[in-house]
C-alpha positions, 0 to 999 in steps of 0.5 A: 223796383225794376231789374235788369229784365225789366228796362231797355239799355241804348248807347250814348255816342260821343263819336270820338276822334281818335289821336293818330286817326283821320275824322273819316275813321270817327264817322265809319267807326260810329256806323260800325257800332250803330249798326253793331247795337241794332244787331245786339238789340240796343233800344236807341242810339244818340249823339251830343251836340258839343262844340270846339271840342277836338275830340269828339266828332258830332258838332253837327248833330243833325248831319250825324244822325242822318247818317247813321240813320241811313246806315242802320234800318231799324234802332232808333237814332236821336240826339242826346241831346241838342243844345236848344239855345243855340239854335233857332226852334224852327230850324230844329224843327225843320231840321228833325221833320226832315229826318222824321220823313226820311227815317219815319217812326225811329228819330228821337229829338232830346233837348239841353239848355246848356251851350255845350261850348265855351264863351268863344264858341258861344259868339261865334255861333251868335249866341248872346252871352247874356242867355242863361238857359231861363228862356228855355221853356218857351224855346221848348213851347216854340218847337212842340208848338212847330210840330204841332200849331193846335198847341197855340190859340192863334194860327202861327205866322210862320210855319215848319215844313217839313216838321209839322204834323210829325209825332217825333218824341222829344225828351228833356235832358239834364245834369240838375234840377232845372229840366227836371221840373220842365219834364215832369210838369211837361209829362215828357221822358227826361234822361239824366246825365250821371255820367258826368253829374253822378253826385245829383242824380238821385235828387234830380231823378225825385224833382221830376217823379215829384213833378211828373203830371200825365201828357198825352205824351205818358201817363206816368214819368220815364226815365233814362240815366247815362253811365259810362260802362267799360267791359272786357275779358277781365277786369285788369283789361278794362281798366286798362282801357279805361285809361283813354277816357281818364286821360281825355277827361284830364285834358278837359278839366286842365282846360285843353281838350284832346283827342282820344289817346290809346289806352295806356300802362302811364298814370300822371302822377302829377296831379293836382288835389282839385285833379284828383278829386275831380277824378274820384267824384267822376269814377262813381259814374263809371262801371268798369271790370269784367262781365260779373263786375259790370252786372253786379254794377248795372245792377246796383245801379237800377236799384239806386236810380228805379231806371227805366233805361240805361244810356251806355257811353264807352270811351274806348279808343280801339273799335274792336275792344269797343264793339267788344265792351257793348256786346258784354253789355247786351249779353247781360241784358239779354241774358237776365230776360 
C-alpha cells in the first residue's frame, strides 16, 4: 500500500478566467503557477480541452502548452487531456511532435473520448453527432501508429512530420470504465477523473489493474487520480474559497456556465433537491481545510485509490490564496519524504 513518500503529486490546470479579469490575466496567472510548481517540485503540469466554456481558458491546448512550456525549463507540461474525437489523429500528432522538438523530453500527450462540449459546440468543430467515443481505439492506434509507423504492417501513405520517431508518453484518461480497459489492455498510464466522477473511481481504477498487460510502455499499471484540493491557513478560510468553484459548478449544472467569481460569505439558499445532491455527490471529490486536514485527506485518499500520483486541481480565484493552496500541499508531500 503506497503512502504519501511514496508517489508524485502534479497540478491539473483549469486556467480559469476570472469574473471582473481580462483572458491576458488567466494566461499570466497560469505561467505564475507552473513556474511556481516546478519550483515546489511538482511532477507534471496539465491543461483540459473544454470548449464553450466562459470560464475556463485552455480551449486550444495545444497553444496553451506551448506557452507554459516556454516559460518553465524543467516540469513536465501536457494535456489532461486532449479530447481525441475532436480532432484528426495526425494533426495531434504533428501538433505534440512540434511540441516534443521545441521542449524535448517534458510534453505528455493524454488522450479523452469525450467531446468536452455541448451538441452546438460539437457541429461547430464539425464533429459528427452521430460519433459516440466507440472509434476511439483505432483513433488511438492512428496516433501511436503516427509516432511510430513500424506499429503498422504496411508503410503509411501519410505521414507525421514533426511527430515521427518521438517518444512522447501518452496516457488514457477517463471518468468510467471504458478507457479504463483501452489502458490496461494497452499497457498504458491511465489517470482518472475523481474530481468530478468520484462515485467510480474505485471501480474504474480495479477494471484497469484487472486488465493491465505489460507494454514496452510499463511493465506493470500506473495510475494517477485527480482530486480538487483546497488548503489555507485554517479551515474556516478554505472553505471560504471553496465558494468560487461551488458557485462555478452551480452554474454549470443549472446549464450556464460562468466565470470564476470571488470567494464569497452568500450561500444560494434556493436550491433545488437534484442541486443539492448534485453538490454533496461532488464534495466527496473535494479536500478542503487547513494543513492537517488536507494530509489526513491526501492520506485517506492513497489508501483508498493505492495511487501512484495525485493530480491536484485548486478552483481558487485569487493567485495569491492559489499559489498559497499548492505550497501547502507540496510541503506535505515534501515533508512525509
Amino acid at each position: 500500500m503506497k503512502s504519501i513518500k511514496d508517489i508524485q503529486y502534479s497540478v491539473l490546470d483549469l486556467v480559469p478566467i476570472l469574473e471582473g479579469k481580462n483572458i491576458e490575466e488567466t494566461f499570466s496567472n497560469s505561467v505564475t503557477l507552473a513556474q511556481k510548481a516546478e519550483q515546489l517540485g511538482y511532477n507534471r503540469y496539465w491543461v483540459a480541452e473544454h470548449h464553450n466554456m466562459p470560464g475556463i481558458g485552455s480551449s486550444a491546448t495545444s497553444v496553451v502548452i506551448g506557452h507554459l512550456a516556454q516559460h518553465t525549463k524543467s516540469i513536465r507540461i501536457g494535456a489532461g487531456g486532449i479530447m481525441l474525437p475532436n480532432h484528426s489523429s495526425l494533426l495531434i500528432a504533428e501538433q505534440f511532435g512540434t511540441l516534443e522538438a521545441l521542449h524535448p523530453g517534458r510534453i505528455d500527450l493524454g488522450l479523452g473520448r469525450a467531446p468536452g462540449s455541448d451538441q452546438a459546440t460539437m457541429q461547430a468543430i464539425r464533429r459528427s453527432l452521430h460519433q459516440n467515443g466507440d472509434q476511439f481505439p483505432e483513433q488511438v492506434e492512428e496516433l501511436r501508429t503516427y509516432f511510430n509507423p513500424e506499429r503498422s504492417l504496411y508503410p503509411p501513405l501519410v505521414r507525421a512530420y514533426p511527430g515521427e520517431g518521438q517518444n512522447i508518453p501518452i496516457w488514457l484518461l477517463g471518468s468510467s470504465g471504458f478507457s479504463a480497459k483501452l489502458a490496461g489492455e494497452l499497457g498504458l498510464p491511465f489517470a482518472f477523473a475523481s474530481h468530478f466522477s468520484p462515485d467510480y473511481t474505485l471501480p474504474a481504477l480495479k477494471i484497469y489493474r484487472d486488465h493491465f498487460e505489460p507494454s514496452d510502455v510499463l511493465d506493470k499499471p500506473y495510475v494517477m487520480v485527480g482530486m480538487n484540493v483546497i488548503a489555507a491557513e485554517t479551515t474556516e478560510k478554505a472553505n471560504w474559497l471553496a465558494s468560487s468553484q461551488e458557485h462555478q459548478f452551480l452554474s454549470l449544472i443549472r446549464g450556464k456556465p460562468a466565470r470564476l467569481i470571488p470567494a464569497t460569505e452568500q450561500i444560494d439558499h434556493h436550491l433545488s433537491f437534484q442541486e443539492q445532491m448534485a453538490l454533496e455527490k461532488r464534495s466527496s471529490s473535494n479536500i478542503i481545510g487547513n494543513k492537517q486536514v488536507v494530509e489526513e485527506g491526501l492520506i485517506s485518499f492513497l489508501k483508498e485509490t493505492n495511487a501512484d500520483e495525485i493530480i491536484i486541481s485548486s478552483m481558487i480565484y485569487d493567485i495569491n490564496d492559489r499559489l498559497k493552496s499548492y505550497e501547502m500541499v507540496a510541503e506535505i508531500f515534501s515533508e512525509n519524504q
